[in-house]
N, C-alpha and C positions, 0 to 999 in steps of 0.2 A: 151767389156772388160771382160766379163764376162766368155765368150765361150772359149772353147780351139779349135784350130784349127790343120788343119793337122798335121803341123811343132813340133807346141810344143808337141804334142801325140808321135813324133817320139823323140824329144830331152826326153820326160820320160819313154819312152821304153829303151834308150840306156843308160840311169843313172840307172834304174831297171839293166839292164843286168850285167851293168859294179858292180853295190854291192852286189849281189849276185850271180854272176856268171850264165853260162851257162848251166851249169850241175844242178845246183838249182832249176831253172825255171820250170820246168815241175814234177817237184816234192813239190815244193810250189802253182801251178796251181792247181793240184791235190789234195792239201790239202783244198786248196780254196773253191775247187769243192763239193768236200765232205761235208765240213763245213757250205755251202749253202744249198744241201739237207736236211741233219739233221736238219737248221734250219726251213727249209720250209715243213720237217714231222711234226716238233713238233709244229709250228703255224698250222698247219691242225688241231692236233690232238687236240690243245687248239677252235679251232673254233667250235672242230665237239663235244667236252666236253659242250660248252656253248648253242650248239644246245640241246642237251640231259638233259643239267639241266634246259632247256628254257619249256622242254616237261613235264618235272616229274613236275615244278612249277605248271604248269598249268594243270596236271592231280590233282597234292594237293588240288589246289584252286576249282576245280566242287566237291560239295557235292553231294556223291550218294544219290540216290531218295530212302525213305527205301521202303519196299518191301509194298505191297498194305495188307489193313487187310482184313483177312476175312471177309465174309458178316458176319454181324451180323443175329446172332437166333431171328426172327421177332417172337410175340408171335400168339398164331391161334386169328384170328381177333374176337375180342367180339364186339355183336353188340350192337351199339351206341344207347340210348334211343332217341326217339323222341323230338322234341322239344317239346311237348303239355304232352310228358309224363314226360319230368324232369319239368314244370311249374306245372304239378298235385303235384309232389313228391314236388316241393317249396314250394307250398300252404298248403299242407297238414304240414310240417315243420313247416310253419309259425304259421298255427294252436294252432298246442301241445304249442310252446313257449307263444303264447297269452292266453292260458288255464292254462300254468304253471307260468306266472309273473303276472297275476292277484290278488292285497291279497282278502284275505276270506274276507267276507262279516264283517262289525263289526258294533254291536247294535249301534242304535241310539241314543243319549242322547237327549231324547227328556225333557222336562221337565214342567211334568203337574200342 
């Protein structure tokens, strides 16, 4: 019920013809025609817009990598004391502190 079939395609061609006449028809065809393009430029043009803001979004969205730093200025390598000779220099540290928290000597109260 749905379909239109031969018959009725030709009973709406001859009610098209007969309201707007003969001389009309190819100049309303034409219009048609036209009106088709344009719309089928402008749905491109809109497709090919949503391509292009689809690229820019995702060129926004990668953050550039910044640029690498320079090496840093290493300093000239000073050599490292030994392990036996920073344990001399602790000892010796420890020393002075145990000869400077020492109190002085103080007299005896002895009582004779």
């Amino acid at each position: 019920m749905g379909s239109l079939g031969p018959t009725e395609l030709i009973i709406i061609g001859l009610i098209v013809i007969l309201l707007f006449g003969a001389k009309k028809l190819p100049d309303t065809a034409r219009a048609l025609g036209q009106s088709l393009r344009l719309f089928k430029k402008e749905t491109q043009k809109l497709r090919e817009d949503d391509d292009d803001k689809a690229t820019v979004v995702q060129a926004e969205t990668v953050t550039p990598q910044p640029a690498p730093a320079p090496p840093a200025q290493i300093p000239p390598a000073t050599p490292t004391p030994s392990v036996e000779d920073r344990l001399r220099q602790l000892e010796e540290e420890n020393a002075k502190l145990r000869a400077t928290s020492q109190p002085a000597a103080q007299p005896s109260d002895k009582k004779n």
